[in-house]
C-alpha positions as CSV (number, residue, x, y, z in Angstrom):
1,X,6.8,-6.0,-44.3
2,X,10.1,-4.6,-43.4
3,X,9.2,-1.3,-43.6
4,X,6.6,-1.9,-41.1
5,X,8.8,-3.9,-38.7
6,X,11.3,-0.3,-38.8
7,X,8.1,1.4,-37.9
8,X,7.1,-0.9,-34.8
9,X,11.2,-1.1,-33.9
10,X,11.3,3.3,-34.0
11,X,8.1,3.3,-32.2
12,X,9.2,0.6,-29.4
13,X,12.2,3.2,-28.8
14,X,10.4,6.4,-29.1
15,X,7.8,4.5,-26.6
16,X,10.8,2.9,-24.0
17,X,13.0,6.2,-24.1
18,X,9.7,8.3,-23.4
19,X,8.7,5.8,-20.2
20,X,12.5,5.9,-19.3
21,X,12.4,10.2,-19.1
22,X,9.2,9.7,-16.7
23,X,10.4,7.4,-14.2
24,X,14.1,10.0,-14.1
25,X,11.8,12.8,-13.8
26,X,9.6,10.6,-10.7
27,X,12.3,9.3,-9.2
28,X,13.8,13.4,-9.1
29,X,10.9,14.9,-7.6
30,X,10.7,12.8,-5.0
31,X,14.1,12.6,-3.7
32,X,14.1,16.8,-4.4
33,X,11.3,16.7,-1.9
34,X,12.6,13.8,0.6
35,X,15.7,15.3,0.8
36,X,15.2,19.0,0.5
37,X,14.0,22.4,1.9
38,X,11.5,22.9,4.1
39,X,9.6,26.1,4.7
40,X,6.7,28.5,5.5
41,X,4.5,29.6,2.9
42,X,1.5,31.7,2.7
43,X,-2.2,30.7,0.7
44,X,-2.7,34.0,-1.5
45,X,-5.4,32.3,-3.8
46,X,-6.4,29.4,-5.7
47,X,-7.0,28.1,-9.2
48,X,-9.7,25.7,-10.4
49,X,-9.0,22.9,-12.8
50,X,-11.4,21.5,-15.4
51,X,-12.8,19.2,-13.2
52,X,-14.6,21.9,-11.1
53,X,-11.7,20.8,-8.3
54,X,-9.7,23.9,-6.5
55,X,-5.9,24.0,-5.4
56,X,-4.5,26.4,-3.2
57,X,-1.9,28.8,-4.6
58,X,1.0,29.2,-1.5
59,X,3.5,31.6,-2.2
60,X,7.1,31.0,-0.1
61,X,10.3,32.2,-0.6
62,X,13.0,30.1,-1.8
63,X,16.6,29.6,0.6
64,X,18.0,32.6,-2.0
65,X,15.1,34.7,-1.0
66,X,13.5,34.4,-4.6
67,X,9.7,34.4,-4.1
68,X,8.1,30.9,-5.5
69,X,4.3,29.3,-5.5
70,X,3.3,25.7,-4.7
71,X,-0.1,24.4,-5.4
72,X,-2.1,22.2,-3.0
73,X,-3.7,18.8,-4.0
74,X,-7.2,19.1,-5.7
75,X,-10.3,18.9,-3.6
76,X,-13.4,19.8,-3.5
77,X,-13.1,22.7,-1.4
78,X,-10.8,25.1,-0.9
79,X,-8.2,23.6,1.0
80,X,-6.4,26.4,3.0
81,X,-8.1,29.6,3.8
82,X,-6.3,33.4,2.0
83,X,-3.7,33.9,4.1
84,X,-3.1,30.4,6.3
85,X,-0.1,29.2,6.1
86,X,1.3,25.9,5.2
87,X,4.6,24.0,5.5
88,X,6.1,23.9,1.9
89,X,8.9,21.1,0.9
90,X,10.6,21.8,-2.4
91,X,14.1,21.2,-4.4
92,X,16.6,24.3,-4.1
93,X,18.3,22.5,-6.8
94,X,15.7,22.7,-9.2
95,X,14.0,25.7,-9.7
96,X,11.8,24.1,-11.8
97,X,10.0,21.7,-9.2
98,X,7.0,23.7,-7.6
99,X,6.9,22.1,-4.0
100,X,4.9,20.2,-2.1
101,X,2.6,21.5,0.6
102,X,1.7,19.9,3.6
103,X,3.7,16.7,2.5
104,X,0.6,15.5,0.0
105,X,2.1,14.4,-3.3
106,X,0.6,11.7,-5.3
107,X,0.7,8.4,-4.3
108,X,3.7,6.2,-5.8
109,X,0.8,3.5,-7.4
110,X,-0.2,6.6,-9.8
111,X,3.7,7.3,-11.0
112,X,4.0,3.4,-11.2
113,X,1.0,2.8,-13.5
114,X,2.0,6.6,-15.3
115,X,5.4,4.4,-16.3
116,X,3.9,1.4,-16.4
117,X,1.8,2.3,-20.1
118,X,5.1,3.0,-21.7
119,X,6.6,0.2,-21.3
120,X,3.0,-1.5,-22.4
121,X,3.6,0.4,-25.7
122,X,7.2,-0.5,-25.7
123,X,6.2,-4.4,-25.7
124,X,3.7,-3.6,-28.1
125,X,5.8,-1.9,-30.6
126,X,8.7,-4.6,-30.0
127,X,6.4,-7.4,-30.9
128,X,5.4,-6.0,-33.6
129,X,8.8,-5.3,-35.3
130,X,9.7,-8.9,-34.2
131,X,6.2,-10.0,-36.1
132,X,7.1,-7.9,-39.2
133,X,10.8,-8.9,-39.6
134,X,10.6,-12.2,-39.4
135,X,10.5,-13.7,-42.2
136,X,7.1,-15.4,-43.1
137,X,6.3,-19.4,-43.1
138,X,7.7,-21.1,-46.0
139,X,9.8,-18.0,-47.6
């Protein structure tokens, strides 16, 4: 029984540091766009996901003049004609963040319940290691 109460305890901290990494890398992203660069990009194309939905690929160039993309929302359609352009928020700090066009971004209940499972697995895995460490009735 110890050994699985170490189990449960490792995965309650694999599971809480994991949830703990999203919400930083949420809570990032959206102050990188809130409080960021805006600018003018250009649709050059689009990519379809498995779904059958379609993004639009807008290319824009950075405050440094480096060349980036930004991909739309999914839809149904394509969302911006080849060569429409669209305004384009992104993070000069982080080269790694993509941008945002035309302000759409996920809404905040999505990134809540995206956080909200880890820390379901984190109870889950604590409970358990409390279950498995205690010592049993009448030991």
């Amino acid at each position: 029984m110890f050994f699985l109460g170490g189990v449960a305890a490792l995965l309650s901290v694999y599971f809480l540091q994991g949830g703990v990494r999203r919400l930083v890398f949420i809570v990032r992203e959206r102050h990188g766009v809130r409080h960021g660069e805006t600018t003018v990009g250009v649709c050059t194309g689009y990519q379809w996901t498995v779904n059958g939905g379609v993004l639009g690929v807008v290319r824009y160039e950075d405050a440094e003049g480096r060349s980036r993309e930004a991909l739309t929302g999914p839809s149904s359609r394509p969302p911006l004609k080849v060569g429409e352009t669209a305004l384009v928020a992104y993070s000069p700090g982080n080269p790694a963040h993509r941008g945002v066009v035309n302000g759409e971004s996920r809404p905040v209940i999505v990134d809540v319940l995206d956080v909200f499972r880890f820390f379901v697995g984190t109870g889950i895995a604590a409970f358990f290691s409390v279950v498995f460490w205690a010592p049993a009735p009448g030991a």
